[in-house]
C-alpha positions in Angstrom: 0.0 0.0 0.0 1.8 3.3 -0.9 1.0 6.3 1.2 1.2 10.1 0.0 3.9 11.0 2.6 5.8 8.0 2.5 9.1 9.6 1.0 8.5 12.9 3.1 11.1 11.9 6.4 8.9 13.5 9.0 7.7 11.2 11.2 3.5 12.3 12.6 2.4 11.2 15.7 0.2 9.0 14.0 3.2 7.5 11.8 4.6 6.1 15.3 1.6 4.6 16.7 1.2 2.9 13.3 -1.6 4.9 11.5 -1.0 6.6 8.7 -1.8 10.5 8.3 -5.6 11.5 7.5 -4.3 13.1 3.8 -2.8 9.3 3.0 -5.7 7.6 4.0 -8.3 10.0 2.5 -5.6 10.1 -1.2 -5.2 6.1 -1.1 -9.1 5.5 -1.1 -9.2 8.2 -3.9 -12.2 10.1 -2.3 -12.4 14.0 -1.4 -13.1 14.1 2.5 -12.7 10.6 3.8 -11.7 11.2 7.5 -11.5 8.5 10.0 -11.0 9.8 13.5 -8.1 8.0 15.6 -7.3 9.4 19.1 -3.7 9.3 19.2 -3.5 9.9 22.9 -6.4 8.7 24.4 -5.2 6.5 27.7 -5.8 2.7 27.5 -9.2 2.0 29.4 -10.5 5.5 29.4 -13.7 4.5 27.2 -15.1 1.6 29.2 -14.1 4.1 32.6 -16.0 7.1 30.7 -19.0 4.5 30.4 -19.1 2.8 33.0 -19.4 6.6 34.8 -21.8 7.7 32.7 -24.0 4.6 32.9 -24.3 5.0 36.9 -25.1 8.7 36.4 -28.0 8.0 34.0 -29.2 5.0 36.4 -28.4 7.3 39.4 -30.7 9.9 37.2 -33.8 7.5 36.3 -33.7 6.0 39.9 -34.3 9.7 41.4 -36.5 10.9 38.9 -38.9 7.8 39.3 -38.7 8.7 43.1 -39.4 11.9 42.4 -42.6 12.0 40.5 -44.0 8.4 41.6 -43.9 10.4 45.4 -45.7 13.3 43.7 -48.4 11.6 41.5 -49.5 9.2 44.4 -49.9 12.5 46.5 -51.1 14.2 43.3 -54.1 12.1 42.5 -55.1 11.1 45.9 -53.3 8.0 47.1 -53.9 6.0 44.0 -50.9 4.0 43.0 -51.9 3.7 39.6 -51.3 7.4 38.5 -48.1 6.7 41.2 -46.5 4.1 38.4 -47.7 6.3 35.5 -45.5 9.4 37.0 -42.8 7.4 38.3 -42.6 5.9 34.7 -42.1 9.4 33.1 -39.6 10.5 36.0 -37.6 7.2 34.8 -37.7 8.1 31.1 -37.5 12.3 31.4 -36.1 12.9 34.6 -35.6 16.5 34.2 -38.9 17.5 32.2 -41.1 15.3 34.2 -39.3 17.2 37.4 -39.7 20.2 36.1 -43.5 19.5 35.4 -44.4 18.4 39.0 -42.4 21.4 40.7 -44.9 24.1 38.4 -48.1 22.0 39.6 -47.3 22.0 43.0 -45.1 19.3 44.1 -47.7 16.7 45.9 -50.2 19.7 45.8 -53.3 18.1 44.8 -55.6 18.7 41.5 
């Protein structure tokens, strides 16, 4: 496979990790544009660490939004844990807008 800065003698970043350069890559499969992102520096493990966060935070999220508007439509509707699960399946989904939604009718307030 030739490469367009094969004969150049600088050496990328990318040369040493054993990637060639965007430009070769994008001039070998003869299309305008073609960009494949590689991270260069990214430290071994970070993506599953970066998920793994983010995974708890979202569970974290859903866990307290369910809390949060199951608590205010049982209160809401009058003790009836049917509109309880409803709510508390919205909090789970939409956190923030179901929140957000319960706080401007009155958190627990009723109809």
């Amino acid at each position: 496979m030739k490469f367009a800065y094969q004969n150049r003698g600088n050496v990328s970043p990318s040369w040493a990790k054993g990637y060639p350069p965007a430009q070769a890559r994008s001039a070998d499969c003869k299309s305008l544009g073609a960009y494949e992102y590689v991270p260069n520096y990214a430290l071994p493990g970070a993506p599953e660490v970066i998920h793994g966060v983010m995974d708890t935070v979202n569970n974290v999220q859903g866990i307290a939004g369910a809390a949060f508007a199951g608590y205010h439509g049982f209160l809401r509707s009058g003790r009836n844990l049917g509109w309880a699960a409803v709510w508390a399946a919205a909090g789970a989904f939409a956190p923030f807008i179901t929140g957000a939604v319960a706080l401007y009718q009155g958190y627990g307030g009723k109809k």
